[in-house]
N, C-alpha and C positions, 0 to 999 in steps of 0.2 A: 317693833323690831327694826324698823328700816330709818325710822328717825335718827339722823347723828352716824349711822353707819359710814364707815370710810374701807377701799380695799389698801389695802397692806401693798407696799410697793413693786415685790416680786409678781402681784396677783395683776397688777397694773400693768407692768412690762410684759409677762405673757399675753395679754389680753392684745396688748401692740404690735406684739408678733405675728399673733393668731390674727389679726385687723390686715395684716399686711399680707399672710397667708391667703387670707379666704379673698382677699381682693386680686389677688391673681385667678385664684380658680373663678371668682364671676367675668374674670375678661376673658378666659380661658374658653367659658361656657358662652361667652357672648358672641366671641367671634366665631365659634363654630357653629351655634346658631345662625348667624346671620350669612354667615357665610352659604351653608349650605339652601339656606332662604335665598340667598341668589344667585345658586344655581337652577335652584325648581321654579321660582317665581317668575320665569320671563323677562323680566328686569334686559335688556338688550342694549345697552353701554356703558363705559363707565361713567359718564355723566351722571345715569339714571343709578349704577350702583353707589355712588357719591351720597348722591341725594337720599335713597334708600337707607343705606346707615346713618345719615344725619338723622332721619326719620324715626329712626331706635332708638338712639340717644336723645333725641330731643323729650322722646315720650318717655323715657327710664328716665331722665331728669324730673318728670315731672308726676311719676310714681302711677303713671297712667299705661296700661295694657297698651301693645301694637296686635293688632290682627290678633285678638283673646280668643281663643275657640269656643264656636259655639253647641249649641245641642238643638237636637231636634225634638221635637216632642210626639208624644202619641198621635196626635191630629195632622200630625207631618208640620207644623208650623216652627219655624228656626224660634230660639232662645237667646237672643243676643246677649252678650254680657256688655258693661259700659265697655268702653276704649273707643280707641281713633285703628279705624282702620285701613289699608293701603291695600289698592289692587292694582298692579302694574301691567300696562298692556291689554286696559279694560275694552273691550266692545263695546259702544256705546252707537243706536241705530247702525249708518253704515260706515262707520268712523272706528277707527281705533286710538285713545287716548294714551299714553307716557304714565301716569295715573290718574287714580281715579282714588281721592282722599274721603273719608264720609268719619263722623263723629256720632258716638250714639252713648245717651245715656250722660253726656256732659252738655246739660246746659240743653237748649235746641239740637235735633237733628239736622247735621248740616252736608253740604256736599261741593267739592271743588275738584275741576279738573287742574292736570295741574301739567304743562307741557318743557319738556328740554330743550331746547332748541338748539342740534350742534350743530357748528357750520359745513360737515358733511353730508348733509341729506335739507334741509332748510333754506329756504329762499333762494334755492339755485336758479331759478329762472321763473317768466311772467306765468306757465303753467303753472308751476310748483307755487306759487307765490299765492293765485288766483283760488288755489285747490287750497290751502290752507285758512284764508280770509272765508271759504264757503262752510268749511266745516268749523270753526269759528263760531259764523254766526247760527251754525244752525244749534249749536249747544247753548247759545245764549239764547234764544230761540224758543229752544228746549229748559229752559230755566237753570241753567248749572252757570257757576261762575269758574271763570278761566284764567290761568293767570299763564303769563311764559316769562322764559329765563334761560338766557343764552347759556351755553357753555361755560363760559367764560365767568357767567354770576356764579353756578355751581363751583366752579374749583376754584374760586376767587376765596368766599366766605357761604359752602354751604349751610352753618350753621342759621347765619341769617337769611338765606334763600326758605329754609324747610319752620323757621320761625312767625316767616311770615306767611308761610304754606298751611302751618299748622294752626296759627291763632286765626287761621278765616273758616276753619273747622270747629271754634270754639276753645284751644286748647287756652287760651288767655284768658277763659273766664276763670280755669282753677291756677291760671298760675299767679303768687303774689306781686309779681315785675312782670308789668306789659313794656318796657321798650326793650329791643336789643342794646345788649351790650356788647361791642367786638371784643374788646380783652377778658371778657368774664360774661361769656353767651349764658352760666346758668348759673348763676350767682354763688360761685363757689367760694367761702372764706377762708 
């Protein structure tokens, strides 16, 4: 029945209607989602908000869950589903990290901190400077890799800050293009 089938032109035009319809209501739904995610989530500036919905879209490009919810089981033990997931404002020993990225279910289990650095609170002086290189290396220390990025890379081209955030998470193993691209960050035709 479906060999040779072709839709009749009127069937075509509504369908591009309804394409352009329903693509409103998913940004409709996206940004209320996200939005409301950063208000609850701790997220504490807009560097960190920047980079948080670059975080979105980079994983909805790539048809991959952010922060999937999980389940718990009878045995009390968590159910992970695959995705990449973001925790902002992690605890980590006696430090608190900007994020804390981790990958599960793509490829190796992986895990990256991942720091903003605005010129507001960062490298203001040899204390501030001293305390940051300590808890540094104690996360490296602790086996986590760390990456930082000034303000400035964030609102520059967050796309390629959270590309590169996210492919040390494993997201370049599912995707078919490992380089950034600035004019066309997800390969859209």
């Amino acid at each position: 029945m479906t060999e040779n089938r072709k839709l009749v032109k009127n069937v075509t035009d509504f369908l591009g209607k309804a394409t352009d319809l329903y693509s409103r209501i998913k940004a409709d739904q996206f940004s209320q989602q996200v939005f409301c995610e950063l208000l609850e989530s701790g997220v504490e500036s807009p560097i960190e908000d920047i980079f948080y919905i670059a975080c979105h879209v980079w994983c909805a490009s790539e048809y991959i869950d952010l922060n999937p919810p999980f389940t718990i089981r009878d045995d009390f033990t968590m159910d992970l589903p695959c995705g990449i997931y973001i925790e902002p404002q992690k605890k980590i020993g006696q430090y608190k990290v900007d994020f804390f990225i981790s990958s599960y279910g793509i490829g190796p289990d992986l895990h990256l901190i991942v720091e903003l650095d605005g010129h507001d609170f960062h490298d203001k002086d040899k204390k501030q400077r001293s305390y940051e290189k300590a808890r540094d290396r104690f996360f490296v220390k602790s086996g986590f890799k760390v990456l930082h990025y000034t303000g400035s890379d964030v609102v520059a081209d967050p796309f390629k800050v959270t590309h590169e955030c996210l492919c040390m998470v494993g997201l370049d193993a599912v995707m078919g293009r490992k380089e950034y691209v600035k004019n066309n960050p997800f390969g859209i035709e």
